[in-house]
N, C-alpha and C positions, 0 to 999 in steps of 0.2 A: 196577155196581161191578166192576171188572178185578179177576181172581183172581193177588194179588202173587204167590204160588208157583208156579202157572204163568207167570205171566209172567216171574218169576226164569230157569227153565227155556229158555221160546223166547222171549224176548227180547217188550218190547214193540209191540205189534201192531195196529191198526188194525179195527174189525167188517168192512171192506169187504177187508185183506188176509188175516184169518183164513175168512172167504167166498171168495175167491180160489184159494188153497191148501191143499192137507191138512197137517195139522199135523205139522211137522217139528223135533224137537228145535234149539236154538240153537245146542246145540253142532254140530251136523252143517251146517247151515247157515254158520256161521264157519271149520268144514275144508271143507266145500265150496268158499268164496271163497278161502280161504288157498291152496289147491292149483291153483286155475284163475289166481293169479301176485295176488292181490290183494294191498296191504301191512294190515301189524296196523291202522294209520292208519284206514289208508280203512276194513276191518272193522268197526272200531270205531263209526266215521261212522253209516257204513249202521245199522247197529242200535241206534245211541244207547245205546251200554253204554262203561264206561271201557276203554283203551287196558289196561293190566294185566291186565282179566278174558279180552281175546283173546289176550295174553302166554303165560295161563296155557293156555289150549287149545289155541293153540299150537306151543306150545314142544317140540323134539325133532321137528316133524315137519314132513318132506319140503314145498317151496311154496313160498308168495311169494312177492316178486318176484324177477329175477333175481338182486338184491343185496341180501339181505335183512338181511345186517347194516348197510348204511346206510353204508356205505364204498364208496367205489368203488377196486377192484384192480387197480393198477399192474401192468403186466408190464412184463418188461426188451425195451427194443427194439434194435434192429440199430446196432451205433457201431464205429468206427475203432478206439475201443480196446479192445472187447472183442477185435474182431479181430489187434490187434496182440499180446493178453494170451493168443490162443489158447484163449478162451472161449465159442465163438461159441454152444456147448451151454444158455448161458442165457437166449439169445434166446425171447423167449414165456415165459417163467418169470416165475410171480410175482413182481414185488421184493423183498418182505418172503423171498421163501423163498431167492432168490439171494442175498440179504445176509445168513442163516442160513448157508446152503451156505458160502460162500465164509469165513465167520468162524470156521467148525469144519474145514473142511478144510485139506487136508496143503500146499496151498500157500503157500509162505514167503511168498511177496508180498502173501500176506492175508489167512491166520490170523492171529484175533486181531486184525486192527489194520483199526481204521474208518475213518479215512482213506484208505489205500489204496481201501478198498473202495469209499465214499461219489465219489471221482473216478474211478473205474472206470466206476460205475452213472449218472453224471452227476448225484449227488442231495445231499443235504445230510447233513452229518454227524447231525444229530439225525437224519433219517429212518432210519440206520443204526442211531443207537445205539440207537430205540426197538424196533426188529427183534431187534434180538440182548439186550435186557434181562433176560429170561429165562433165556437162556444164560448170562449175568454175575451170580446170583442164588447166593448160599451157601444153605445148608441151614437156616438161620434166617430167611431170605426178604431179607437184605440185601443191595445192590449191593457187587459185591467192585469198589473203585476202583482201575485198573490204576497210577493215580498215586500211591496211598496206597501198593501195595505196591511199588514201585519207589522210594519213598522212606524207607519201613523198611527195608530193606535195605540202600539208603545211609547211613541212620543207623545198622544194625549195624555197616557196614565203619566209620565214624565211631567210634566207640563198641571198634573192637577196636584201631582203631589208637593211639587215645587211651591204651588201657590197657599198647600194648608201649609207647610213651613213657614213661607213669608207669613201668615196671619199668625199664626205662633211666635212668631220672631216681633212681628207688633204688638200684640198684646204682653208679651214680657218686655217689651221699653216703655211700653205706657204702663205698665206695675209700675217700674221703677221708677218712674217721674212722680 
């Protein structure tokens, strides 16, 4: 009968792999693999334990594969128009971080404004806008919509000039009284 609390421990094991090997905790065995570039995946495989328990052992530390968040990272490469825009600085730079860069910084041609940028980087306006979401984020965690307030605004100057008409509109009934 398998002892469930060790085997909790070092993972499920075999009498001919427990003969094999001296007894190596689970955990050191799954950062052993994790650091030699293995993914959580395959970990997991290997020792027939769920995907979440190697999460947990894991996590915070140094390994896995090259790209261990599962994304693969765009950098910006070499184009006419970076060159023409006098950018050539973002050549090799991440995308996501070029499309930060370029959203907060002091150039007029593209702070702020995602299109510019998205035809700069040759990429798609959503690739932009999800790069910079956080930067458009108020202190409530909501996207401040650059079109909501460019339209409140319009609707104050709306809204004041309405009201020098009505004072215009009073004082020619009280002429005429």
């Amino acid at each position: 009968m398998p002892n469930r609390k060790k085997e909790a421990l070092t993972g499920p094991q075999t009498e001919a792999a427990v003969d094999a090997q001296p007894e190596v905790p689970l955990k050191d065995q799954v950062l052993e693999m994790w650091t030699q570039g293995q993914s959580r995946s395959e970990i997991a495989k290997h020792f027939d334990i769920p995907y979440q328990r190697v999460f947990a052992l894991t996590k915070g530390v140094e390994g896995g594969p090259p790209n261990a968040t599962g994304r693969a990272r765009v950098m910006v490469e070499a184009s006419e128009k970076l060159t023409e825009a006098g950018l050539e600085e973002l050549v090799g730079m991440a995308r996501a971080d070029a499309i930060r860069q370029l959203y907060t910084g002091d150039d007029e041609r593209f702070a702020g404004k995602l299109g510019p940028i998205s035809r700069l980087l040759d990429t798609s306006y959503q690739v932009a806008f999800q790069a910079t979401k956080a930067l458009r984020q108020d202190e409530d965690g909501e996207l401040e919509d650059e079109s909501t307030e460019t339209e409140s605004e319009d609707e104050d100057a709306t809204e004041e000039e309405e009201e020098e008409e009505f004072d215009e509109d009073e004082a020619e009934a009280a002429d005429d009284n």
